[in-house]
N, C-alpha and C positions, 0 to 999 in steps of 0.2 A: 592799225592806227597809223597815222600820217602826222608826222613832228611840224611843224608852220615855224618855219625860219624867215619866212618871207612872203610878200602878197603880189597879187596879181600886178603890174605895172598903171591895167589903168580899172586902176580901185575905185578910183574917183567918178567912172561913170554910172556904180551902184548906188551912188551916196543919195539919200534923197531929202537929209534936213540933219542939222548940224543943230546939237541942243546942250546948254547947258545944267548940268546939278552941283548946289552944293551940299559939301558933305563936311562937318566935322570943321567947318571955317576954311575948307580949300573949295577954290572952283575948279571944279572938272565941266572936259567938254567931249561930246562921244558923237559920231559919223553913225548915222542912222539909216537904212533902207529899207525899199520898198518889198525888197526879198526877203525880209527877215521881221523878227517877231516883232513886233513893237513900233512902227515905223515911222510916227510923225512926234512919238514923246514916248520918256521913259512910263513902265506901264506900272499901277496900282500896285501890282503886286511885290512888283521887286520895290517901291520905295517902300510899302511898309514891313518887306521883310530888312531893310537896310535901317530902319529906323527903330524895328528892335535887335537889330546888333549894335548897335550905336552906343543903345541903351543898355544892355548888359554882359558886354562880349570884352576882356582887356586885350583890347589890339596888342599894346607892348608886349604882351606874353607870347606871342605867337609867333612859333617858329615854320610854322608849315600851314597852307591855307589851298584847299579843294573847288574849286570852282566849277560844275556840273552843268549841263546845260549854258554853257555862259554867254550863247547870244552874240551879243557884240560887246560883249565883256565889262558890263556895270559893275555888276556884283562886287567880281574880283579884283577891278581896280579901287574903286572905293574902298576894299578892305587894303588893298594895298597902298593907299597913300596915308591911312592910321598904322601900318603894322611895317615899318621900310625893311625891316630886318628879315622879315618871313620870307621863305620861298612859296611862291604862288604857282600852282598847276592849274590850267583851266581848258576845259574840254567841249565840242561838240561836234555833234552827227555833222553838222554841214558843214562844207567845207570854205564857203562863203562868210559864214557866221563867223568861225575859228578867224579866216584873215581879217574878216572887220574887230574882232578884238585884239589883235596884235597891233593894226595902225593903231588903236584908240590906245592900248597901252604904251604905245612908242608918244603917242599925240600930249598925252597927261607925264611925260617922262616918267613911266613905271620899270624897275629895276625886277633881278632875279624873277621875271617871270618866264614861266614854258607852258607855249599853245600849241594844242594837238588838236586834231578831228579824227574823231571815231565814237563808237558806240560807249555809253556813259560807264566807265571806269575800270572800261579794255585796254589793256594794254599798260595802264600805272605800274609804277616800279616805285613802293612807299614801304616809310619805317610806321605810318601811322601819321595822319594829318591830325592836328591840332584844332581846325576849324572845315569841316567843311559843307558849302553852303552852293544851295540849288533853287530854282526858283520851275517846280516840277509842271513838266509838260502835259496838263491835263489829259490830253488825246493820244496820248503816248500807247492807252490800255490798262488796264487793271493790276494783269500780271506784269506786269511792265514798271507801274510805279510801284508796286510792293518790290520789287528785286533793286528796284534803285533806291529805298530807306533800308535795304537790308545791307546791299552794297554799303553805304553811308555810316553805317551803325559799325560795320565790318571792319570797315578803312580807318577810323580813329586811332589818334594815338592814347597810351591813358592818361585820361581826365579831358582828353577832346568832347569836341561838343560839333552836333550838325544843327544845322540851320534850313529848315523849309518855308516854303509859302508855297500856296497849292491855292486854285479858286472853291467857294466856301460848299459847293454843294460835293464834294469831296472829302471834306474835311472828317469828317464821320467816320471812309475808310481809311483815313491816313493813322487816326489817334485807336484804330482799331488794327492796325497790321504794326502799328510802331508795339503795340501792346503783344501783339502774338508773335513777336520777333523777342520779347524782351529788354526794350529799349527803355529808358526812365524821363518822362518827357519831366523838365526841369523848368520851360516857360511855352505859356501859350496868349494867343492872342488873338481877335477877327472883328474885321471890318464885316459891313452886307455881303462882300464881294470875296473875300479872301479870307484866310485864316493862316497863321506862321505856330510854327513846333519849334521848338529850341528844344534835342534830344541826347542823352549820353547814352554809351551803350548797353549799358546795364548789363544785361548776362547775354546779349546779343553774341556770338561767336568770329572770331575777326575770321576772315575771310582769304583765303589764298586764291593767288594769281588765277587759275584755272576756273576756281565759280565765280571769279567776276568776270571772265570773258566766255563765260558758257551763254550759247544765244537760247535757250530753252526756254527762257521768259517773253521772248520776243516771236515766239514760234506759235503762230492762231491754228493750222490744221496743217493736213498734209491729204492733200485731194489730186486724181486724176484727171486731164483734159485730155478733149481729142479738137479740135478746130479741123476740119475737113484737111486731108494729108498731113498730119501730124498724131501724136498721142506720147504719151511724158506725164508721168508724177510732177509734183511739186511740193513741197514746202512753204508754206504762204506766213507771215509775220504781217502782224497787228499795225495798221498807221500805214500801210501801201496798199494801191489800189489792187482791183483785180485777184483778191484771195479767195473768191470760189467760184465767181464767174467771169469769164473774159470780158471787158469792156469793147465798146465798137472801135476804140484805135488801135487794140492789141488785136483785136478780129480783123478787122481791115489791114492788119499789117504781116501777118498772117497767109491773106490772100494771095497779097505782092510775092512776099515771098517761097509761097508754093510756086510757081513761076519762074523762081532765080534757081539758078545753080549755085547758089554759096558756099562756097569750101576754103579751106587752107585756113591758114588766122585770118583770125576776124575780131574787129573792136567791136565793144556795146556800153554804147554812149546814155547813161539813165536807164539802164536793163531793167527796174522794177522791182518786181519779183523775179525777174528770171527768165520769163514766159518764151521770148523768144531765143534766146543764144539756147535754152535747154530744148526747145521744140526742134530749132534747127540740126543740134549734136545726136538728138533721137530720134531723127528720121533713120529708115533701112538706108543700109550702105553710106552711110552718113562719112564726111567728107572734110569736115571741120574739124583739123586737127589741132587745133590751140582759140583760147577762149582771152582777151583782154577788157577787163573791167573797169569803169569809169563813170563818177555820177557824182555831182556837189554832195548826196547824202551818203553816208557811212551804210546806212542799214541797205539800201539797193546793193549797195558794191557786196555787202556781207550774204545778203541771201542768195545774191545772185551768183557768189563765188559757192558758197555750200549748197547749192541745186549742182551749179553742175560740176560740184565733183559726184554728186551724188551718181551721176551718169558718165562717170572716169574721165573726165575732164577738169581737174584743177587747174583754174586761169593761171594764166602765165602771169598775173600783173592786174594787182588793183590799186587802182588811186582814187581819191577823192580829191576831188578838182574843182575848182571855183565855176569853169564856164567853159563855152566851145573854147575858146582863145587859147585856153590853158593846156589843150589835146597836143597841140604841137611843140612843146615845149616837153612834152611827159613820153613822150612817143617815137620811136625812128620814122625817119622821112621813107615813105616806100614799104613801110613796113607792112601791110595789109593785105590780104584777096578782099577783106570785105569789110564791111563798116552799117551797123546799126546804130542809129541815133534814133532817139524820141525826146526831144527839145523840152525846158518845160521855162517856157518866157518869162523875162522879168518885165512887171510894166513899165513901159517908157525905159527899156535897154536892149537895142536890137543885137541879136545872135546870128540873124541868116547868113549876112556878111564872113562871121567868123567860120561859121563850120562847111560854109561854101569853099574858104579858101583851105581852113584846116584838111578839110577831105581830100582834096584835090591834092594834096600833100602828103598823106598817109596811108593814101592807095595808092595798088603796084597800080604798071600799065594792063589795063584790062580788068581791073578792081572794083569791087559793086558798091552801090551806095543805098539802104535800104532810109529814106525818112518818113514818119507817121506825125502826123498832128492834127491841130485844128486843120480845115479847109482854108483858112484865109493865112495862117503861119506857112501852111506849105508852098501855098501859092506867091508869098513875098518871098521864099529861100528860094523857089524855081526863079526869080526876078532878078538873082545874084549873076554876076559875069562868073563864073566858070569853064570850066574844061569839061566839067562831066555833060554825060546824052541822056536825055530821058530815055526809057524804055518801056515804064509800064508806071500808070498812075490810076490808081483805084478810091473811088470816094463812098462815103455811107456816114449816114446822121450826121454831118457836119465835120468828120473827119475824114481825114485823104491821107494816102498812104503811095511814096513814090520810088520808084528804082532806078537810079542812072548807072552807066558805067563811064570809067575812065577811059579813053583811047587807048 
């Protein structure tokens, strides 16, 4: 888990529509993108889950308040400008999302709040929340959203209360796993679209530290690959691509780097699942002695740090990081043999720029540079002024895949 003391400098180039809600007779106003969930208005589900906390939640009473998934931080501001006296925790996988709700909360002057990015309710250090409220990631997986209403039921303090909203053809399994966990739903409610639980824990069992940060829930198979000069288990988790067969950019990039000599440390920028820093550490005579991990999402940095320890390689270093820009700020200058990236763009926010210059900064003299993406992404990063040399550029279905080194 990664603590958010502070945002990116120019946050402002992700913003893509600045919108107001009012709540409760205050107007709030919250910095919205094109990267993140919701992006041109606040979405159905969280206003009708906000509209029944409104209606039967005593803000006054509340001294601690959970914010799960929280986006760019609706939920938990709005609880926080009825509740001023609560401590507010609020969390998510991205690490983009987390800073867009810390401006938003600085932007609405919200007090006693702490924003983290990490996987949903790793890493808390609680007496028991008083309220806490999610607005659950449909796509997240099955097993995935029952461990986060178990999580939630777990985390209360007594006589707390959780708050969901989930989309409606769902709902079925949510008032069916709140039931087999023990949970006492106390309000319920649903639009066509949506459906909200107000739940207490009932004989649900509170939870310690270690089963809330166990990834077991998030764990879809454990399968072997071979891509022509390579072969490595993995570990694959629900909501990343590439969990039982190689896509053509993790193939193509593959290829490239059959080709390189990559050794010593080496960064991996959006690792995935893992595929490649664990394909590279598993080659015979394998050469790569340190692994550093880095990806706006929590669950890439998390699967791709437990793959490869899984092949005795625990990363020296994961972060969760907003964007290329952010690489050189988190990183020693020089610090590198080697550098994989797989970009993943935001519309209208160009990155070639940054991780042309970032790299060139992070590799020693003689340091490789592996990039995979689309065909036309990789072709605007090769268009960047740099220092690095191409060496080997490989294309297939619309992805390309390229290798420079440093001088």
């Amino acid at each position: 888990m990664c603590r958010v003391t502070s945002s990116p400098a120019d946050l402002s180039r992700f913003v893509n529509k600045i919108v107001g809600l009012r709540f409760f007779g205050r107007d709030l106003s919250f910095q919205l993108s094109h990267a993140l969930f919701s992006s041109f208005d606040i979405d159905a589900g969280t206003r009708l889950l906000l509209k029944s906390l409104a209606a039967r939640i005593d803000f006054g009473s509340l001294g601690s308040v959970l914010d799960i998934g929280c986006g760019v931080g609706v939920i938990g501001a709005c609880v926080c400008s009825r509740a001023p006296k609560a401590k507010a925790t609020m969390q998510d996988r991205d690490a983009l999302a987390a800073a867009f709700a810390l401006e938003n909360c600085r932007a609405n002057r919200m007090e006693h709040v702490s924003i983290s990015c990490g996987l949903a309710f790793r890493g808390l250090n609680n007496d028991g929340f008083d309220l806490v409220a999610s607005n659950l990631p449909a796509k997240a997986g099955l097993p995935v959203l029952r461990s986060l209403l178990r999580h939630a039921a777990g985390s209360l303090s007594e006589g707390g209360v959780a708050a969901v909203v989930i989309v409606a053809p769902l709902a079925a399994f949510v008032q069916e796993s709140l039931a087999a966990i023990g949970c006492d739903v106390v309000h319920q409610e649903a639009t066509t679209g949506y459906a909200v639980f107000h739940f207490r824990a009932g004989s649900a069992v509170r939870e310690t530290a270690a089963q809330r940060d166990d990834l077991l829930p998030y764990i879809r198979s454990t399968s072997r690959f071979a891509p022509p000069g390579f072969s490595y288990s993995l570990q694959t988790a629900h909501s990343l691509p590439d969990f039982d067969t190689l896509g053509y950019a993790v193939e193509i990039a593959f290829s490239v780097a059959r080709e390189a000599a990559i050794s010593g440390r080496v960064l991996a920028w959006n690792p995935g699942q893992g595929h490649l820093p664990v394909g590279l550490a598993s080659r015979p005579g394998k050469k790569v002695s340190s692994v550093a991990v880095a990806s706006r999402d929590a669950l890439q940095c998390e699967m791709a740090a437990l793959n490869l320890s899984s092949v005795g390689l625990k990363p020296e270093t994961v972060r969760p990081l907003c964007s290329e820009a952010d690489l050189a700020a988190a990183f020693p200058e020089g610090g590198f043999d080697a550098m994989i990236a797989a970009p993943q763009p935001i519309p209208r926010v160009p990155w070639q720029a940054d991780l042309a210059g970032v790299s060139d900064g992070l590799l020693k003299p003689g340091g490789s540079l592996l990039v995979v993406g689309t065909s036309t992404d990789v072709h605007r990063f090769l268009e960047q002024q740099h220092g690095l040399r191409l060496q080997v550029s490989r294309k297939h279905a619309g992805f390309r895949a390229v290798l420079l080194r440093k001088p």
